[in-house]
TORDO-158388 format. One record per residue (C-alpha): x, y, z; residue number from 1; residue in one letter. Coordinates in pm, 1 decimal. Layout:
residues N
<c1=X; c2=Y; c3=Z; num=NUM; residu=A> $
...
***
This chain:
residues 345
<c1=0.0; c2=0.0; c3=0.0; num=1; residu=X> $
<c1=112.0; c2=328.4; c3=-80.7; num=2; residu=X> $
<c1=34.7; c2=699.1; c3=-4.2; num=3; residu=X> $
<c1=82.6; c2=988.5; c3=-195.1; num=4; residu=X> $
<c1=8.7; c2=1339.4; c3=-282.6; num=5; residu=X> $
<c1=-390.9; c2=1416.3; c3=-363.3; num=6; residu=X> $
<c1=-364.2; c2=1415.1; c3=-700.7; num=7; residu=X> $
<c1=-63.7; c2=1257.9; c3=-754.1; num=8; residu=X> $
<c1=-194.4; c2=886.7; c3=-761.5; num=9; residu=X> $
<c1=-201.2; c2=875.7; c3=-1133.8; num=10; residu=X> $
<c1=130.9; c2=896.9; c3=-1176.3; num=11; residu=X> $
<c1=184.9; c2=656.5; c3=-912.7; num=12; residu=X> $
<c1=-28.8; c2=375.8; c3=-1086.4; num=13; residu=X> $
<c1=131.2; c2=445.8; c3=-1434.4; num=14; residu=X> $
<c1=462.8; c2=361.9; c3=-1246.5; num=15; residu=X> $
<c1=380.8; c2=49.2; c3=-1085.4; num=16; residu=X> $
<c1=158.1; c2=-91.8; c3=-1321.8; num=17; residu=X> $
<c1=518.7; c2=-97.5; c3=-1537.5; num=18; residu=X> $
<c1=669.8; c2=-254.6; c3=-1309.5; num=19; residu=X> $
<c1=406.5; c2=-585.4; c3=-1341.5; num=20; residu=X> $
<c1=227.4; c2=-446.7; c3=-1033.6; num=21; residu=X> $
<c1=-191.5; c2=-498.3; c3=-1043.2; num=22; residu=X> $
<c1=-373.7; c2=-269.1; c3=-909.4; num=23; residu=X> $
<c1=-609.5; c2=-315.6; c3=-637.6; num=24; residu=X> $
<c1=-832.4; c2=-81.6; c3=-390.7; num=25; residu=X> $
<c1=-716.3; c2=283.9; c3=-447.3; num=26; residu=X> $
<c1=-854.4; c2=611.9; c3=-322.6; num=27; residu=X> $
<c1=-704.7; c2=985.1; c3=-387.4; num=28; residu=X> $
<c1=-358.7; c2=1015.1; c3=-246.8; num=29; residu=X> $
<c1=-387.9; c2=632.0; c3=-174.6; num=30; residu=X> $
<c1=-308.1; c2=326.4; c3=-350.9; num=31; residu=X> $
<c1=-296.4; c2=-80.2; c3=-325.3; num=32; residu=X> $
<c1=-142.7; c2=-305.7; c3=-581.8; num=33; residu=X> $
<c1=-35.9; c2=-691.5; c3=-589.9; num=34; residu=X> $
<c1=252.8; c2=-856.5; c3=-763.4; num=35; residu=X> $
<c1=269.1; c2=-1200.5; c3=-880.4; num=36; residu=X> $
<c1=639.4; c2=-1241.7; c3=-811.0; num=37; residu=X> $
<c1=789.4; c2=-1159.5; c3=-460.8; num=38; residu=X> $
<c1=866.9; c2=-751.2; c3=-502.3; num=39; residu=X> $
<c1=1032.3; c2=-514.2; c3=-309.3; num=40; residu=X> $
<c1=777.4; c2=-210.0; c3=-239.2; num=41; residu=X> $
<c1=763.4; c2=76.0; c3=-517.1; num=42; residu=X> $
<c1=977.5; c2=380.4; c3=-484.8; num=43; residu=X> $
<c1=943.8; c2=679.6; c3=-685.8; num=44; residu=X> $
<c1=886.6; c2=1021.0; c3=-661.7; num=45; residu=X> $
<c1=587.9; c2=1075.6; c3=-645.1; num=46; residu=X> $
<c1=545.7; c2=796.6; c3=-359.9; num=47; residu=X> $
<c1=540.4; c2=925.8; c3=-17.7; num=48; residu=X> $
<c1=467.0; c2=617.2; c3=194.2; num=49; residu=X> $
<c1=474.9; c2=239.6; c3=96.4; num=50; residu=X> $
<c1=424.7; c2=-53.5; c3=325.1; num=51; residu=X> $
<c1=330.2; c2=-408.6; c3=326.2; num=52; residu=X> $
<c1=-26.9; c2=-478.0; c3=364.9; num=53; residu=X> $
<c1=-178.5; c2=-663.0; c3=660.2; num=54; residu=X> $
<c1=-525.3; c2=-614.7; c3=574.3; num=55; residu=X> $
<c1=-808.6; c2=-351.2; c3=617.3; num=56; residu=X> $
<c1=-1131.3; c2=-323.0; c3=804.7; num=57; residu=X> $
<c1=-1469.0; c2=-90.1; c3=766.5; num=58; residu=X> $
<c1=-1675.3; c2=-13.7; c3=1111.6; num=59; residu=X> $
<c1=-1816.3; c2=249.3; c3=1275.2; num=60; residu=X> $
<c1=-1666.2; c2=265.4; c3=1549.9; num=61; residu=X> $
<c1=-1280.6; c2=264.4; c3=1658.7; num=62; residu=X> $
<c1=-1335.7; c2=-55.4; c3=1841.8; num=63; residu=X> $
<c1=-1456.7; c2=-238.6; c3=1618.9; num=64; residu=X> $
<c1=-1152.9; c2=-205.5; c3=1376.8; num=65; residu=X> $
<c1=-892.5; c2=-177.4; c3=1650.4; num=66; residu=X> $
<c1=-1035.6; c2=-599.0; c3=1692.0; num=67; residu=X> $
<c1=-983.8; c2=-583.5; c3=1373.6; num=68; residu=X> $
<c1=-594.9; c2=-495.3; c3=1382.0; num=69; residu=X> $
<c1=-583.8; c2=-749.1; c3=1615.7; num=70; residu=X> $
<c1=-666.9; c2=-1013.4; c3=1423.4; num=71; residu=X> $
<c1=-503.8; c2=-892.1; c3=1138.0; num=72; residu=X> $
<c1=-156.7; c2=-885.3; c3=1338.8; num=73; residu=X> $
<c1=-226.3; c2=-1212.9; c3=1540.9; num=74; residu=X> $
<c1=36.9; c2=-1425.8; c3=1357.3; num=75; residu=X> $
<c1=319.1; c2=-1146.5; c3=1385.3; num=76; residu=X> $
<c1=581.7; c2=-1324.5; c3=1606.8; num=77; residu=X> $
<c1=784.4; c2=-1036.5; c3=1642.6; num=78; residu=X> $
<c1=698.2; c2=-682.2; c3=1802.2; num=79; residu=X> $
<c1=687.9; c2=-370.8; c3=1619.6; num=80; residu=X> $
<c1=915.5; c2=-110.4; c3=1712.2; num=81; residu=X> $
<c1=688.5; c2=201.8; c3=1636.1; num=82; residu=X> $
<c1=311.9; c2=229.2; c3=1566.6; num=83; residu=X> $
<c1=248.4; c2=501.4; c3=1308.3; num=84; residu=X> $
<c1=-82.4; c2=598.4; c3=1219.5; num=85; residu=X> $
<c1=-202.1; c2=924.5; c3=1012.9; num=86; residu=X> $
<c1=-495.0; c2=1015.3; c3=741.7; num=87; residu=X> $
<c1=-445.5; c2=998.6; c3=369.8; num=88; residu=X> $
<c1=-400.1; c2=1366.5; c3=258.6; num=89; residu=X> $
<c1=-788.1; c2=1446.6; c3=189.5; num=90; residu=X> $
<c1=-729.5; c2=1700.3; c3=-112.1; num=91; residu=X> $
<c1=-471.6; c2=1885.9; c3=-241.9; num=92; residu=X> $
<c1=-226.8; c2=2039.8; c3=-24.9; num=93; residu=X> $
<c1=-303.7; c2=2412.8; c3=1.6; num=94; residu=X> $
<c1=-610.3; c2=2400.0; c3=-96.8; num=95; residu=X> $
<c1=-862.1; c2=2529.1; c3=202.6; num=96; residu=X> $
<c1=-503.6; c2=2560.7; c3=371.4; num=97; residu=X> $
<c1=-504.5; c2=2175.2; c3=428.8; num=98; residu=X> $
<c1=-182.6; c2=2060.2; c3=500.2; num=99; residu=X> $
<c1=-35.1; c2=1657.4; c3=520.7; num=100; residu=X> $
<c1=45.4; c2=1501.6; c3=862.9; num=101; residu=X> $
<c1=-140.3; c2=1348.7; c3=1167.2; num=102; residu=X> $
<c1=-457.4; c2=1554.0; c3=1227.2; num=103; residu=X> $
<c1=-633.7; c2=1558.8; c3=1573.4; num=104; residu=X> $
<c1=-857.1; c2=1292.8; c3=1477.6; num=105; residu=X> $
<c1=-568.2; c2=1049.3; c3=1333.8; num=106; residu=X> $
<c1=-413.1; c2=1136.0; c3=1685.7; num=107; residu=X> $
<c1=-679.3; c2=1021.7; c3=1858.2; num=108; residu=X> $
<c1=-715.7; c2=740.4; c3=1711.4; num=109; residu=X> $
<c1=-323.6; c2=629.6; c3=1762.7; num=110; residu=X> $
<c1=-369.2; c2=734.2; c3=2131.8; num=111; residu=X> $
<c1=-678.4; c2=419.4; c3=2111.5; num=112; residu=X> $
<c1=-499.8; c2=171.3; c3=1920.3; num=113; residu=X> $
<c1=-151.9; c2=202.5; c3=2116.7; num=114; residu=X> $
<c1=-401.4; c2=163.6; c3=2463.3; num=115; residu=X> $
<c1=-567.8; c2=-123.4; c3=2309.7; num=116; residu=X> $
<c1=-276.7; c2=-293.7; c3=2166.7; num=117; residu=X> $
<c1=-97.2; c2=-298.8; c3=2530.1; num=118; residu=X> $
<c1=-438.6; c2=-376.4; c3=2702.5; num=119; residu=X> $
<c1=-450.7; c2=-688.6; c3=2462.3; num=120; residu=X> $
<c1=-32.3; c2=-794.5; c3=2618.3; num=121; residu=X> $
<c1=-154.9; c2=-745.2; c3=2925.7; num=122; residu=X> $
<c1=-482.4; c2=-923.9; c3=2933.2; num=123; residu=X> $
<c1=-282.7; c2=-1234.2; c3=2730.5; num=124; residu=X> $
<c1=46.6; c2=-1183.7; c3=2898.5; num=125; residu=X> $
<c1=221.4; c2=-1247.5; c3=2599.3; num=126; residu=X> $
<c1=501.8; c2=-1106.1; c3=2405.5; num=127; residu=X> $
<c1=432.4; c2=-715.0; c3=2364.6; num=128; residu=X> $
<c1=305.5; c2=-676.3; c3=2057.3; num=129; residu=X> $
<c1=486.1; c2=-253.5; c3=2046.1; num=130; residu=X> $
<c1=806.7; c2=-160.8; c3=2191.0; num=131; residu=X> $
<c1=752.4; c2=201.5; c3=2136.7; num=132; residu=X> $
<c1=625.6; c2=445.0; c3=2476.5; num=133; residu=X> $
<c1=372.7; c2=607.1; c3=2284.3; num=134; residu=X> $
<c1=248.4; c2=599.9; c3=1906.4; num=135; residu=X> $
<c1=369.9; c2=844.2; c3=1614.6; num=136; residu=X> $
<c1=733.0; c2=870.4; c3=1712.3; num=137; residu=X> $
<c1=1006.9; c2=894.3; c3=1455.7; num=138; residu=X> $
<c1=1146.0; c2=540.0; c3=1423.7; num=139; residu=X> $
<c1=1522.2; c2=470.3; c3=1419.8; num=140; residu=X> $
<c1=1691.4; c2=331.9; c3=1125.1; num=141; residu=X> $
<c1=1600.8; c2=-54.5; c3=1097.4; num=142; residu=X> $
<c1=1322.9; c2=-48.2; c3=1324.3; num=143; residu=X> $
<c1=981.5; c2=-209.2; c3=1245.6; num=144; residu=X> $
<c1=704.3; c2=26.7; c3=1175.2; num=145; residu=X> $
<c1=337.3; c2=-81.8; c3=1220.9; num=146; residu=X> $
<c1=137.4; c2=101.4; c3=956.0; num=147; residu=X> $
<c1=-263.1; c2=202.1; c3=1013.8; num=148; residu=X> $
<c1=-403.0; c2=472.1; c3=754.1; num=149; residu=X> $
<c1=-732.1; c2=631.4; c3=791.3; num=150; residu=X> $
<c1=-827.2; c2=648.0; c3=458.8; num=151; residu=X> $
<c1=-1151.8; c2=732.7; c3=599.4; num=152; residu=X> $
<c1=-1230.1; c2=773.6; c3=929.1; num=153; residu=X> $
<c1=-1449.3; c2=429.9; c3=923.2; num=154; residu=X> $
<c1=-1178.2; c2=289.1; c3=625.6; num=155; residu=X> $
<c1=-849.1; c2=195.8; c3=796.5; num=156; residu=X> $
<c1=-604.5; c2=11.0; c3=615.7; num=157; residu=X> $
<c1=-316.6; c2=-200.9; c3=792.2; num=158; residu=X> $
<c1=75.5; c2=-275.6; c3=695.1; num=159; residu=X> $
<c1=410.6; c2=-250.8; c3=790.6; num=160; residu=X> $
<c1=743.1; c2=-161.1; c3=702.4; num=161; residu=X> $
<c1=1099.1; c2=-126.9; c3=760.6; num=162; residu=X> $
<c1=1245.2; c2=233.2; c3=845.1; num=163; residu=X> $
<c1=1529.1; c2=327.0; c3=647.2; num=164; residu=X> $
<c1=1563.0; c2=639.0; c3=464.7; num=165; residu=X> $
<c1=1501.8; c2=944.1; c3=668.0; num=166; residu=X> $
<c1=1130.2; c2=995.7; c3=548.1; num=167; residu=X> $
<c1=1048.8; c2=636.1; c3=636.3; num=168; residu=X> $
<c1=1132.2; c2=702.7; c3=966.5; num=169; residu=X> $
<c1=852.9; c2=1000.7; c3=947.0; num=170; residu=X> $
<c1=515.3; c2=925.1; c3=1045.0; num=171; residu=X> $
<c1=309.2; c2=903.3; c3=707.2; num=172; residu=X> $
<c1=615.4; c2=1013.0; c3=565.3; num=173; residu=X> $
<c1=595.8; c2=1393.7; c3=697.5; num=174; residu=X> $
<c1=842.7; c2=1492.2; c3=877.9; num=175; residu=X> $
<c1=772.5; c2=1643.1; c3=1235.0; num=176; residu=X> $
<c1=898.9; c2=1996.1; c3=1329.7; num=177; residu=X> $
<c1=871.5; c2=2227.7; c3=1592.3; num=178; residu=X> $
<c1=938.8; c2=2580.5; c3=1495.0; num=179; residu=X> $
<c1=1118.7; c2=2820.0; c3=1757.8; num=180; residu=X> $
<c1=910.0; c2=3065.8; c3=1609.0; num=181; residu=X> $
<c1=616.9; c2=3102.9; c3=1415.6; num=182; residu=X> $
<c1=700.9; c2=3039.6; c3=1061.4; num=183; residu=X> $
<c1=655.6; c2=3350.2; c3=804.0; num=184; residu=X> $
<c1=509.0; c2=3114.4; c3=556.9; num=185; residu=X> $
<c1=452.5; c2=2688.8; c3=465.4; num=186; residu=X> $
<c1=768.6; c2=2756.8; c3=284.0; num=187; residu=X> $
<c1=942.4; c2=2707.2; c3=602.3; num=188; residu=X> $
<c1=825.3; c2=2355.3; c3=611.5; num=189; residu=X> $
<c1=928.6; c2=2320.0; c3=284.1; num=190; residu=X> $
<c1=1290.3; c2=2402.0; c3=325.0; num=191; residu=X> $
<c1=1319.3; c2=2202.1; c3=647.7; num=192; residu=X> $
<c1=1191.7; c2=1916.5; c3=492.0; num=193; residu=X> $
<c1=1419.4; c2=1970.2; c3=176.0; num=194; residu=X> $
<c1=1719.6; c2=1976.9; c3=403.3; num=195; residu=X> $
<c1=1667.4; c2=1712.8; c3=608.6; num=196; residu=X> $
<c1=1549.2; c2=1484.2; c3=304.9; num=197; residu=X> $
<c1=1871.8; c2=1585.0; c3=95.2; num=198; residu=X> $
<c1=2130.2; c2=1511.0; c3=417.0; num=199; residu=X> $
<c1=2326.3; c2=1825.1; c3=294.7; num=200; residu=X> $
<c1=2597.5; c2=1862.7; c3=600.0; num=201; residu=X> $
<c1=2458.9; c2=2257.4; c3=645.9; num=202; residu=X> $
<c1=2602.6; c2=2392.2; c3=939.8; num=203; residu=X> $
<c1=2576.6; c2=2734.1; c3=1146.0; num=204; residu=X> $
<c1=2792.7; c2=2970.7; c3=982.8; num=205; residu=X> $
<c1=2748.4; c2=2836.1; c3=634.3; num=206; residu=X> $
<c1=2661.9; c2=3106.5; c3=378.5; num=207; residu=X> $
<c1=2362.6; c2=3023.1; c3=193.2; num=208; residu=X> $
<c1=2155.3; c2=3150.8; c3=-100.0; num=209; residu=X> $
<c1=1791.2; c2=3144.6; c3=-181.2; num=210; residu=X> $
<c1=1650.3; c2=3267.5; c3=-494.5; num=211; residu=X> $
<c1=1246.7; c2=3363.8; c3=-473.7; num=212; residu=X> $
<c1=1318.3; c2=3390.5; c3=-101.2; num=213; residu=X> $
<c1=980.9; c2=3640.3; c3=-9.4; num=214; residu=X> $
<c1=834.8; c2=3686.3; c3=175.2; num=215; residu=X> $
<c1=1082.3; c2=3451.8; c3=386.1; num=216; residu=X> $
<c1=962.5; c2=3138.5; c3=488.6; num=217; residu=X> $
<c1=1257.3; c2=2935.6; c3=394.7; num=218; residu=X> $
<c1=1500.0; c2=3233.6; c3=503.5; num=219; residu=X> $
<c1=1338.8; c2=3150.3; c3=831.5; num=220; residu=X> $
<c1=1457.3; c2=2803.2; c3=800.5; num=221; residu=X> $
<c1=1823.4; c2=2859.6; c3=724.5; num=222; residu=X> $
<c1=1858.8; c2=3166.5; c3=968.1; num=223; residu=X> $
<c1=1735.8; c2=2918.1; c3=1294.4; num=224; residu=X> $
<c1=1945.6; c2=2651.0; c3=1216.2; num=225; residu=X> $
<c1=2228.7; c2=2946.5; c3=1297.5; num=226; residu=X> $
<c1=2344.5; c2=3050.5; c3=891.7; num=227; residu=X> $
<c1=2392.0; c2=3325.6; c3=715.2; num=228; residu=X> $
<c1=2184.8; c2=3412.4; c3=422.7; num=229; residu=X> $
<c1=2150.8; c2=3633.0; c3=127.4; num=230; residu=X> $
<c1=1752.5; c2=3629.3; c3=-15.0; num=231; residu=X> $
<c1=1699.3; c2=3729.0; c3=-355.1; num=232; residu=X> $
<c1=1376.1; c2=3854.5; c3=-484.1; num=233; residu=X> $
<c1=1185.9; c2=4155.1; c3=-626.8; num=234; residu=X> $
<c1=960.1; c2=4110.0; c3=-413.5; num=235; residu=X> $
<c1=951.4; c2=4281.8; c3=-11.9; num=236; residu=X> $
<c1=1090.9; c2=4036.1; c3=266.0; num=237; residu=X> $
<c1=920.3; c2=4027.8; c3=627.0; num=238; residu=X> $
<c1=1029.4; c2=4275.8; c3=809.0; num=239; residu=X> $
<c1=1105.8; c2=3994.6; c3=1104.3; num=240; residu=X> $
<c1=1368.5; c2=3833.7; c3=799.2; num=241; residu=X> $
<c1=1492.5; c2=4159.2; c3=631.2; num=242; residu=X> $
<c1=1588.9; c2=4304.8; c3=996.9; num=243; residu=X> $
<c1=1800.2; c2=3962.4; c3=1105.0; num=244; residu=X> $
<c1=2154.3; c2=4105.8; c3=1135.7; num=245; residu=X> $
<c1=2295.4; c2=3772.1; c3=918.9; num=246; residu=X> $
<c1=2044.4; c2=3839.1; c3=638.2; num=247; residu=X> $
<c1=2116.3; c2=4033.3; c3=325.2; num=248; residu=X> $
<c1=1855.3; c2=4112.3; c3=55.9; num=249; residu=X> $
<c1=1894.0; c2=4167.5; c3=-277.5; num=250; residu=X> $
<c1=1543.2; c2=4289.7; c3=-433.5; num=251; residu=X> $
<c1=1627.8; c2=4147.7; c3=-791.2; num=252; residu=X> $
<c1=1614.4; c2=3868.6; c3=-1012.8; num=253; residu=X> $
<c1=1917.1; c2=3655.1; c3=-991.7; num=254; residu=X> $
<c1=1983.9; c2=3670.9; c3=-1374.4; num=255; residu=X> $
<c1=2000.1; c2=4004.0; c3=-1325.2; num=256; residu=X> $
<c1=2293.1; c2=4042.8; c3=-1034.6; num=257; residu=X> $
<c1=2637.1; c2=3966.1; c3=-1077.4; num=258; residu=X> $
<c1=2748.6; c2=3652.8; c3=-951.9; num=259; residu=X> $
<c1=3033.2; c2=3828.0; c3=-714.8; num=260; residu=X> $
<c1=2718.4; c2=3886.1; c3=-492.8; num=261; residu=X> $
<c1=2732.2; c2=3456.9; c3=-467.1; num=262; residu=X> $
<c1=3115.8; c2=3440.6; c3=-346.2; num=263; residu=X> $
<c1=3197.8; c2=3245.8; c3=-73.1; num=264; residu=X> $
<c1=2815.1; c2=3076.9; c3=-82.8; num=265; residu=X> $
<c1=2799.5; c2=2691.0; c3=-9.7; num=266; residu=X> $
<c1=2417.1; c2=2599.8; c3=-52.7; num=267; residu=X> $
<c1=2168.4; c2=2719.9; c3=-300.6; num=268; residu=X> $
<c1=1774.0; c2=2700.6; c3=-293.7; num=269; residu=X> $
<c1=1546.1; c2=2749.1; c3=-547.4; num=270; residu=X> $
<c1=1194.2; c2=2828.5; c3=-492.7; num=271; residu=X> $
<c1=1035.0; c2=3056.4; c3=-763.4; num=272; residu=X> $
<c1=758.1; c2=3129.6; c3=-955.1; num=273; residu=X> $
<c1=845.6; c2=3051.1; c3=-1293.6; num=274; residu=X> $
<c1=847.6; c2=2715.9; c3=-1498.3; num=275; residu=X> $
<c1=1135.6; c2=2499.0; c3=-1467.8; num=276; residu=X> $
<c1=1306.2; c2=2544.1; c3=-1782.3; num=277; residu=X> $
<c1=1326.9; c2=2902.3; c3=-1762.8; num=278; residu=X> $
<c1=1459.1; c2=2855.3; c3=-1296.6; num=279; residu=X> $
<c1=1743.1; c2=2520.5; c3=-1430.2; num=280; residu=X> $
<c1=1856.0; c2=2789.0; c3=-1682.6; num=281; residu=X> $
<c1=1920.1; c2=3050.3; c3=-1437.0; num=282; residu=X> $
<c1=2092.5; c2=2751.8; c3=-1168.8; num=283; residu=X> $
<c1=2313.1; c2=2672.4; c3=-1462.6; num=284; residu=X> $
<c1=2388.1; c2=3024.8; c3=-1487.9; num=285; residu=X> $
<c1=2462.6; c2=3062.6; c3=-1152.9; num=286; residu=X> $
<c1=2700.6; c2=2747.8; c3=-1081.2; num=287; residu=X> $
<c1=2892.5; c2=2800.4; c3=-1403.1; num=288; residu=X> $
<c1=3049.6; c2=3116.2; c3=-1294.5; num=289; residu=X> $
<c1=3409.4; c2=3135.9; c3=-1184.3; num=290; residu=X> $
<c1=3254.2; c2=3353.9; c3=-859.9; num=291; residu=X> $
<c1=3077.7; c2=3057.4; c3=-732.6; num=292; residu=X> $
<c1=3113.8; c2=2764.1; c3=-565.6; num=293; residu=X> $
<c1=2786.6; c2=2582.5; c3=-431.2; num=294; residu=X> $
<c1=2828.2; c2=2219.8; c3=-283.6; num=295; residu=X> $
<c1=2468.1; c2=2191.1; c3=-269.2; num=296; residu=X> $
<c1=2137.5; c2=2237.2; c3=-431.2; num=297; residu=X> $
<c1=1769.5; c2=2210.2; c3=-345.7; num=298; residu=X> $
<c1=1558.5; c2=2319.4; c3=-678.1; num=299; residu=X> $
<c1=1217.8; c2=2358.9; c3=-683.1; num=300; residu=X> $
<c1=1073.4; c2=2254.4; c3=-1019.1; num=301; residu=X> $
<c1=690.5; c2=2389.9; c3=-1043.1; num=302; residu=X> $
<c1=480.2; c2=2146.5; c3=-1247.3; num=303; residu=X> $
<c1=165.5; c2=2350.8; c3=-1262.9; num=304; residu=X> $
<c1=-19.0; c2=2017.1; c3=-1362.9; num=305; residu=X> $
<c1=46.5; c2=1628.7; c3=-1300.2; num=306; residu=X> $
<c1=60.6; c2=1623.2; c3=-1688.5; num=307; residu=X> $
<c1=354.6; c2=1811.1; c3=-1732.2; num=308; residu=X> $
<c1=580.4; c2=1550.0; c3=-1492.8; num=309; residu=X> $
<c1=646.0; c2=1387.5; c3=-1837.7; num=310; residu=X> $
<c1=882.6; c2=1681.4; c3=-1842.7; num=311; residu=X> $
<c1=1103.2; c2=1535.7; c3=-1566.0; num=312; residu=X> $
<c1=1315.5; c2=1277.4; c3=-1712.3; num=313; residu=X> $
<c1=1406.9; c2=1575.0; c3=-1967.4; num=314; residu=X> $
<c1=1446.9; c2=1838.5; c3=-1651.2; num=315; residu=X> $
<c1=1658.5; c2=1504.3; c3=-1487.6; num=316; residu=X> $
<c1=1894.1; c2=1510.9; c3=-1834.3; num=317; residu=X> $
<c1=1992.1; c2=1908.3; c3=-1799.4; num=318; residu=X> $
<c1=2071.0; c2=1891.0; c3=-1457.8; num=319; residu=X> $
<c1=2353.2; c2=1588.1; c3=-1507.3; num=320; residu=X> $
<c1=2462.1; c2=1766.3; c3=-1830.9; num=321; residu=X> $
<c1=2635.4; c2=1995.1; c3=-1549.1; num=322; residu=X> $
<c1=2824.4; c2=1707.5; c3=-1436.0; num=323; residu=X> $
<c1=2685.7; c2=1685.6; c3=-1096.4; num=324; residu=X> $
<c1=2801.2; c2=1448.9; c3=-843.7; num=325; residu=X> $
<c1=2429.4; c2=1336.5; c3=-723.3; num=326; residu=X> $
<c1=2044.0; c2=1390.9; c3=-815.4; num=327; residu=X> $
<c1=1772.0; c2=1293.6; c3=-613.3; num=328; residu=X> $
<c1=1445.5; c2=1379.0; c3=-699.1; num=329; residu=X> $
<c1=1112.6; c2=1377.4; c3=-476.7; num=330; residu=X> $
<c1=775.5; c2=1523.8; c3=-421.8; num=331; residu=X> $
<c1=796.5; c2=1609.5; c3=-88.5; num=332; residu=X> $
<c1=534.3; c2=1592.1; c3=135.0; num=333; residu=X> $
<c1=491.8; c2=1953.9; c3=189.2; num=334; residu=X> $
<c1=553.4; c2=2029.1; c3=-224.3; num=335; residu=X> $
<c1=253.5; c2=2153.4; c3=-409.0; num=336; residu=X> $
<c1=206.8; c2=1989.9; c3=-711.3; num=337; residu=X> $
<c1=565.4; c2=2045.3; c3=-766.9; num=338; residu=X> $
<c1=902.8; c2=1793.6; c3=-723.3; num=339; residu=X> $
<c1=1245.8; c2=1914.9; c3=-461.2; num=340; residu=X> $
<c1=1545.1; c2=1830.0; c3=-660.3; num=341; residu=X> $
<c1=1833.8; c2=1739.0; c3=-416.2; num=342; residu=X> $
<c1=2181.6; c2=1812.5; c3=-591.4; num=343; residu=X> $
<c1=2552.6; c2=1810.3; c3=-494.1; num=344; residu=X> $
<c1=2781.8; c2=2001.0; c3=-692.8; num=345; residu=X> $
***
């Protein structure tokens, strides 16, 4: 079972169904497929989550499908590290300011399944069937993850899966952050799930650049985690970003200043308004100069439409043709319908 942008599942059954996969029960931003030969689960872009199924119940009410999960796990031999439970993303992100992640009724129910999951050890004395303190924790690297989605609040869906990659170890694949202030904008959120996700070494004192930085979300980002940052955009900064003494604006278009301005600048991040041929011409601009010398870059690429991610392996092309070390590409899951592009220099 997989999870994925609202929107977005299109693209994910076009993938797997290459791959020999056949699909099975699927809602928006959710989708189930079987495989005749024993398969490692899909990974793509455009797929947030995937996990091994266990099963899925209908009820209306929690009880009923937490006996459900019960029987559904009552061959597992082995405990599960972490329980992880969270909603399907119920439309598109932005829209009516919805936003992915664990909701309070997704929380609720976690805080009823972890109570009657260690009610059912204790009543059979048996082996615990969770190791974790309480649900919706990141998991460590290796550990086993017990999956339940609410695909609707009377639709759960059961599976598990392996943490391993840093967003696998994210409950419903969204990473959990705490702001030490209140963010600007969601493109906070957005940058520190880009830099986590790329494991870019950024450290305080690093100088780094971010082109389409207004009103400064992302700024926001890169100035807490202690660096130093030059914005660059037409457009007017917060006055909360544009006042930090280790901020520097430059109310242009990037194209337009001379790359001097870039010296000494490790990281770059992209995050404008324009269509991606037209923002990887002005990166390539940038990063050819003798004046710079970025290690790192997190691009933006804006797809306006699911359609147009038939663009990407082209978009994928012109960004080796620099001779880059490393591309990763990945719709995060606070991206729009848009794609992060993760690449060192």
């Amino acid at each position: 079972m997989m999870c994925c942008a609202h929107g977005a599942e299109g693209l994910v059954k076009e993938q797997i169904a290459r791959e020999g996969w056949r699909l099975a029960f699927s809602r928006p931003g959710f989708v189930t497929a079987k495989h005749d030969q024993p398969r490692q689960s899909p990974t793509g872009v455009f797929i947030r989550t995937t996990a091994k199924s266990l099963g899925s119940a209908k009820g209306d009410h929690s009880s009923q499908l937490i006996e459900k999960l019960k029987a559904a796990i009552a061959n597992e031999t082995v405990a599960f590290d972490q329980l992880h439970v969270w909603p399907r993303d119920r439309t598109a992100i932005g829209k009516f300011d919805f936003e992915p992640g664990i909701d309070e009724v997704s929380a609720a129910v976690a805080d009823e399944i972890f109570q009657g999951l260690n009610d059912l050890h204790v009543a059979t004395g048996g082996t615990p069937i969770l190791k974790c303190t309480e649900p919706n924790q990141i998991a460590e690297s290796g550990e086993r993850v017990l999956d339940v989605v609410l695909v609707d609040p009377s639709q759960w869906f059961f599976g598990m899966h392996e943490a391993t990659t840093l967003p696998t170890r994210w409950p419903g694949g969204v990473q959990p952050v705490q702001p030490a202030y209140e963010p600007i904008s969601r493109a906070y959120f957005k940058a520190a799930e880009s830099i986590a996700w790329s494991g870019f070494d950024m450290r305080p004192g690093d100088l780094a650049v971010e082109v389409g930085s207004a009103p400064g979300g992302a700024c926001g980002r890169l100035l807490e985690m202690g660096m130093d940052v030059i914005g660059v955009d037409p457009a007017e900064m917060d006055p909360r970003i544009n006042n930090h003494p280790r901020f520097i604006h430059y109310p242009a278009r990037a194209g337009d200043l001379p790359r001097r301005v870039f010296r000494g600048a490790k990281w770059l991040l992209v995050d404008s308004t324009v269509k991606p041929d037209a923002t990887l011409s002005t990166v390539r601009n940038m990063i050819d100069s003798r004046e710079t010398d970025f290690r790192g870059l997190l691009i933006t690429m804006k797809l306006g439409q699911y359609d147009n991610a038939e663009n990407l392996n082209r978009w994928c092309d012109f960004i080796r043709s620099w001779g880059v070390k490393r591309l990763e590409v990945r719709q995060l899951a606070r991206n729009r319908c848009e794609v992060c592009a993760a690449v060192t220099v």
